[in-house]
N, C-alpha and C positions, 0 to 999 in steps of 0.2 A: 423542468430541468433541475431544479433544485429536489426535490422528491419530496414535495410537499403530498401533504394527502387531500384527495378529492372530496371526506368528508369528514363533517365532526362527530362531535358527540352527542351536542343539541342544535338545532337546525331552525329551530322554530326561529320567529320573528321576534321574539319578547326577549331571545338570548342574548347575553351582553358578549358573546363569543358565541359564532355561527362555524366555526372551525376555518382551515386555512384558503380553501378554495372560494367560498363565500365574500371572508373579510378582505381578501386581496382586491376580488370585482369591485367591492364595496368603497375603498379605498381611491384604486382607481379611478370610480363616478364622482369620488369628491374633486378629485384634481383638473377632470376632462370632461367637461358638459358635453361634448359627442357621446362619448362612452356612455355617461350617466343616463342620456335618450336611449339605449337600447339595452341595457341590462338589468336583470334581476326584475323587480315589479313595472318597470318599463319596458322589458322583450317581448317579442312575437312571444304567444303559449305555448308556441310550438320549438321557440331556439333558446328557451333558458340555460338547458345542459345542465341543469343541475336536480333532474331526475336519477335516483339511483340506478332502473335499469339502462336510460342510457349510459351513465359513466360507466355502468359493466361491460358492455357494448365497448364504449372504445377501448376498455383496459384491456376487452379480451380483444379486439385486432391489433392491440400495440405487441399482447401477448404474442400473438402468432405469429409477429413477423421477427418476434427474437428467437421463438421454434427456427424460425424458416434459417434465419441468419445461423443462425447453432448448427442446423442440419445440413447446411451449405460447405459448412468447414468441415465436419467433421465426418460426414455423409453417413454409411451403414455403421459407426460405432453408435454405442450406447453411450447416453447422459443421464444426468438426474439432476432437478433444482431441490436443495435444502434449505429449507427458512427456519430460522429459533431467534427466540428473544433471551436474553439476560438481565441482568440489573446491574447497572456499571457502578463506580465508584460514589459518584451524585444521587445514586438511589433512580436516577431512571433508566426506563426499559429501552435495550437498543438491541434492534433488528441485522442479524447476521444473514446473510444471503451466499451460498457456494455453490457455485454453476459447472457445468458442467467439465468437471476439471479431467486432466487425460492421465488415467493410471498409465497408460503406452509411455507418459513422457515422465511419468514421477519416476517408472520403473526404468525408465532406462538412462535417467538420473543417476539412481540409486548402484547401477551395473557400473555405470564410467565411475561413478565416487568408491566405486570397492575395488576397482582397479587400480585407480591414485593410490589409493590407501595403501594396497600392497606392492606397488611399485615404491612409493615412500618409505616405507618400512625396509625393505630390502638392502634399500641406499640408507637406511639410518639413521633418515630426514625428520621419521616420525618416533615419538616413543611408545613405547607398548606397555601394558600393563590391563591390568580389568575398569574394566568402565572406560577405556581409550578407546578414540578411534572411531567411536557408533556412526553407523550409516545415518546419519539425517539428512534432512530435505529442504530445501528455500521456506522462508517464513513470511506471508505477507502479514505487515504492520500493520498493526488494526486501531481504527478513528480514537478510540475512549482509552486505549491500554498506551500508555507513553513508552512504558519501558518494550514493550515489542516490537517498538522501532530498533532500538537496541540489539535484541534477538535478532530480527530483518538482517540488519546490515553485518554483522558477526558471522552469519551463518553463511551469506554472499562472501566475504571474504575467506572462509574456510572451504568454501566452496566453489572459488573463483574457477580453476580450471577443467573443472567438473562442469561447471555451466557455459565454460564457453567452446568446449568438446561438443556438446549436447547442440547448442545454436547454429555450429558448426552443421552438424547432421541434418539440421531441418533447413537451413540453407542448401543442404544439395536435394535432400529428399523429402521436402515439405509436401504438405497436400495438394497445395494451389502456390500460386502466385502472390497472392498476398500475403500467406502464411509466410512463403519465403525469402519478401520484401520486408515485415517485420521483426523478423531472426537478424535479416541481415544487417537490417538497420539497428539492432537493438547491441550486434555483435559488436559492428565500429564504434559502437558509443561505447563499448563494456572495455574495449583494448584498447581508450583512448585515456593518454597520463592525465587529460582533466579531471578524467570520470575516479581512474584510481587517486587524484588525491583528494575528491572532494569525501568518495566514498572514507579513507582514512580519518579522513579527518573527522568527518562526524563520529565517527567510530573511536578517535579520542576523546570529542568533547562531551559523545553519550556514558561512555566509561565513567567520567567523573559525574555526569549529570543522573546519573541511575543511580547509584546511589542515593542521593539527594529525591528520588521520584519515588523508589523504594520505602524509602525513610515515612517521606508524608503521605503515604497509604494508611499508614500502621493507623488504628484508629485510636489508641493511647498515646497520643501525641501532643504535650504543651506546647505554647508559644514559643521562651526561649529558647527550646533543644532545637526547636524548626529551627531559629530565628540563625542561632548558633550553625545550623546545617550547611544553611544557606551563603553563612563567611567563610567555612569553608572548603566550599564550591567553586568561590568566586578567587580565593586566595588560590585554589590548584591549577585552575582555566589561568590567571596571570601568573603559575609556576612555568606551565605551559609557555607561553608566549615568551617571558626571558631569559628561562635557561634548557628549556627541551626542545626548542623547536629543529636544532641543528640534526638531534638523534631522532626526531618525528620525520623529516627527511630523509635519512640516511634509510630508515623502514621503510622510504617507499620509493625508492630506488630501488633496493635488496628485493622489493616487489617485482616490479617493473622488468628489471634484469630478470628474474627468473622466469618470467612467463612472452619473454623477449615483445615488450611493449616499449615504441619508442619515448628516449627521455628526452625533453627540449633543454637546447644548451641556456643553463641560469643565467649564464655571465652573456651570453647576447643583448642588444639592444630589441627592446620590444615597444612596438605604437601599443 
């Protein structure tokens, strides 16, 4: 469940690291003298499990019941799994995975957001100029890249009524029932004012904090300019809290009201 790997690098018995799968079992028999009677050089010959063709064996029936599930949903379209590694900031290699993603639904994304577009335009909501306006797409935020959480939730906001048109559609016309149970659910949580103001909110505090994540990328970076960065970050986030929070408000009302999500009355009593 963690996505540990099955094996290591050296396996042998002399190695002071037998890799993940190994040193976990190994662990375990120090803590659980049951355990410690039936694993590794105390197992049946035959139920070690740490045979390489058997771990290929279960990897490929774990594989084919993610085929089966993929094929379930999406039935006669076409997928594809893409795997790459990269070298992230810490200099180690991290494994990217994109599964089979639905060009049906990116494209028709892409249709309701160029429709907003020139309906906004029209009314005068938007401005025009070169480089305004580009069709893009939802961002998911990836584990090692801090600042594309950032991108993520920016491009949901500029994108808000585009995606909840689109959820809208696979609530009436989804594949299955689950597809259509997950839209739906996914919709009430999208037009609920918790959801818009937890999403603002990070959305201000990643604004001040991307910078600051920006910053200490650069790899001609001394101490004091961080140290310096880092005051202030902290000085803007407490400009925030004393003197903006009223106008951080008032933006997600002006939200709220335009995409007709209900607002809870502030001045009520609330448990």
């Amino acid at each position: 469940m963690q996505g540990c790997a099955f094996r290591g690098h050296d396996e042998s018995v002399n190695s002071t690291n037998r890799g993940n799968f190994i040193e976990m079992i190994k662990l375990q028999a120090k803590v659980n003298q049951e355990i410690a009677g039936i694993v590794l050089g105390n197992s049946p010959q035959n139920a070690k499990y740490t045979s390489p063709r058997i771990q290929k064996e279960l990897l490929n029936i774990l594989a084919n019941k993610v085929r089966a599930k993929i094929r379930e949903e999406i039935r006669d379209a076409k997928f594809c799994i893409l795997v790459d590694e990269t070298v992230d900031e810490s200099n180690k290699e991290q494994m990217a995975i994109i599964l089979s993603a639905s060009s049906k639904r990116h494209s028709e994304l892409k249709s309701i957001r160029e429709d907003e577009i020139q309906e906004l335009t029209a009314l005068g909501e938007l401005e025009t100029g070169t480089g305004a306006n580009q069709i893009r797409t939802l961002q998911r935020p990836g584990a090692t890249r801090w600042s594309s959480h950032f991108t993520s939730i920016d491009r949901l906001i500029i994108m808000f009524g585009s995606t909840s048109t689109l959820l809208e559609n696979v609530i009436d016309k989804g594949l299955n029932s689950n597809i259509r149970g997950e839209a739906k659910s996914a919709y009430k949580d999208l037009r609920s004012f918790e959801f818009v103001f937890i999403l603002f909110l990070l959305h201000k505090v990643l604004v001040i904090s991307n910078m600051l994540c920006q910053a200490l990328q650069l790899k001609s970076q001394d101490i004091l300019n961080a140290m310096n960065l880092v005051s202030t970050t902290k000085m803007l986030l407490q400009k925030l809290r004393e003197s903006e929070w009223d106008t951080f408000l008032e933006s997600i009302v002006s939200f709220c009201e335009r995409y007709e999500i209900d607002i809870p009355n502030m001045n009520a009593r609330h448990t």
